[in-house]
C-alpha positions, 0 to 999 in steps of 0.5 A: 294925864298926871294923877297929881291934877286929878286929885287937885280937881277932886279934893279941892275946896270947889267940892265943899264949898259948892256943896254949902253953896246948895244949902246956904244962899250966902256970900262967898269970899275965898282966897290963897296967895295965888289962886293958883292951885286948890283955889284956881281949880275951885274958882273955874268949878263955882264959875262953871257952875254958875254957867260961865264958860271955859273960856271966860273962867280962863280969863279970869285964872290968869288975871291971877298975873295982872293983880299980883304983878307988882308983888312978883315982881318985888319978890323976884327983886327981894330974891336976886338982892337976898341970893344974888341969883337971877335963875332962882329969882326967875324960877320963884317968880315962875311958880308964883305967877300962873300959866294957861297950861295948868288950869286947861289940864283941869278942863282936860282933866274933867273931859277926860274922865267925865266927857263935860264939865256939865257931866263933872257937875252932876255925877261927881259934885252931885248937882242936879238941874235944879240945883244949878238953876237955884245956885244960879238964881241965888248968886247971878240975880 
């Protein structure tokens, strides 16, 4: 495992948003230019908190491609006008989309060195049963 991914898992904003989330009942809005990185590994922790599953939470990382399409898709056009280049335009655009690969390590990541994301959510975020029933109650109802 790259250490590089654990540190994204456990210095995210997932960790201080989660644990607002526990005092302070209020809606959320959080974002970044692709929701990739610190933004994507927060969302699929608040999602999994919240009971969603790996599979659903995935699903919704990758719509990260389907809603900035039209940008990446200028941007690459803007690179090859402003480079002349299409292997950096491509390579800009790759980094700027998001793969199924890079959120799964998260979730192997987790597995790794907690067993469960059930397991992530109580022993390093700190949340108790209790916990995850009030932030449910207060953010699906």
């Amino acid at each position: 495992m790259n250490k590089g991914n654990w540190v994204w898992i456990t210095n995210c904003p997932a960790v201080c948003a989660i644990s607002c989330m526990r005092f302070y009942f209020s809606f959320w809005l959080f974002f970044c230019s692709s929701g990739k990185d610190r933004t994507g590994v927060a969302a699929i922790l608040i999602l999994s908190a919240l009971g969603v599953d790996k599979e659903t939470s995935i699903q919704d990382y990758m719509l990260t491609n389907y809603y900035l399409k039209e940008y990446r898709d200028d941007l690459e056009q803007d690179v090859l006008d402003y480079t002349g280049s299409q292997w950096i335009a491509d390579d800009i655009k790759w980094c700027d989309g998001v793969r199924r690969s890079w959120i799964e390590t998260s979730f192997d990541c987790i597995d790794e060195h907690y067993g469960s994301m059930g397991n992530f959510l109580r022993e390093a975020m700190g949340l108790s049963k209790s916990d995850l029933k009030k932030l449910r109650k207060a953010y699906l109802h």
